[in-house]
C-alpha positions as CSV (number, residue, x, y, z in Angstrom):
1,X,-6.2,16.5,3.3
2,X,-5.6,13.4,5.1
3,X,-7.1,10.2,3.9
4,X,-7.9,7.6,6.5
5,X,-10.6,4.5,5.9
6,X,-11.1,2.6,8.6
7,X,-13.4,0.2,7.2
8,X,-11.6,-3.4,6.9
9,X,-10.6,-5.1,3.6
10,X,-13.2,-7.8,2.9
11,X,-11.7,-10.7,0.9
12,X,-13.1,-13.9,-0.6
13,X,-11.0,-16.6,1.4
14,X,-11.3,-18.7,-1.6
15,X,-10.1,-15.3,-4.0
16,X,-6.9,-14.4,-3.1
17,X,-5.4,-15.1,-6.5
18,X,-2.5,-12.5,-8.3
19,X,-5.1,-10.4,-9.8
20,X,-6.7,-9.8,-6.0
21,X,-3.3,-9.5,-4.3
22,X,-1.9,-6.6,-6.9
23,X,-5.3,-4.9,-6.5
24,X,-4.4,-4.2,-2.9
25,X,-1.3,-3.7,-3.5
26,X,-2.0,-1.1,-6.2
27,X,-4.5,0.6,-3.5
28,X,-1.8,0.7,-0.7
29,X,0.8,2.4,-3.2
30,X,-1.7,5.0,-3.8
31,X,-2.4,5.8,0.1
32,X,1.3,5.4,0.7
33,X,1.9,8.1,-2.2
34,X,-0.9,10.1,-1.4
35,X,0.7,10.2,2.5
36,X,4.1,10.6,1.8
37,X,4.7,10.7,-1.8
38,X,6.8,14.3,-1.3
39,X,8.5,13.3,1.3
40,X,10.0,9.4,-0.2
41,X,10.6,11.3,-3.0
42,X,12.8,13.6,-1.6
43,X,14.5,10.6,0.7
44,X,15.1,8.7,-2.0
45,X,17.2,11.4,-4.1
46,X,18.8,12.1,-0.9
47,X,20.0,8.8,-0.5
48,X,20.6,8.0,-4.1
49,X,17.7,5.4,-3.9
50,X,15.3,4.0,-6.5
51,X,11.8,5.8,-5.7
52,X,9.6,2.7,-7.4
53,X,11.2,0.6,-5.1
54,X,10.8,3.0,-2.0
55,X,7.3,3.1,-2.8
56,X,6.8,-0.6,-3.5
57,X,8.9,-1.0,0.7
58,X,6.3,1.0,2.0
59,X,3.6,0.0,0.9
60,X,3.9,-3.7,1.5
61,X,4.8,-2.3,5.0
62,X,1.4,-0.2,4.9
63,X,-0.9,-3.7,3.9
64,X,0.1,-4.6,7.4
65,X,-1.8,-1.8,8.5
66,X,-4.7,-2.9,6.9
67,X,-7.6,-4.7,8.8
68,X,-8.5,-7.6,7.0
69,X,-11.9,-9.6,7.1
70,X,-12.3,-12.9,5.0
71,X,-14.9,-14.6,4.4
72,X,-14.9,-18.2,3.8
């Protein structure tokens, strides 16, 4: 089952403090684990890599994805 929201992020302009920031990073480790979790996981002993890390990479690369709306 694939998981796609299309619906954008909406964010407080004024909010974007640590607690708001590791929320969504929290949510795009779950997507990105929920995508590809088997498949990192098998990169990463492959490759002798850390998997936390892997999965930290990725999803920071996944946020970019994201559509973001602020509010101001």
């Amino acid at each position: 089952m694939d998981i796609h929201i299309d619906i954008p992020f909406r964010l407080n302009f004024n909010n974007l403090d640590l607690e708001t920031q590791e929320k969504l990073m929290q949510q795009s480790k779950h997507e990105v684990e929920h995508k590809f979790g088997k498949d990192l996981k098998k990169y990463a002993d492959e490759n002798y890599l850390d998997y936390d890390s892997l999965l930290e990479e990725e999803a920071i690369k996944n946020l970019y994805k994201h559509k973001f709306k602020f509010t101001i």
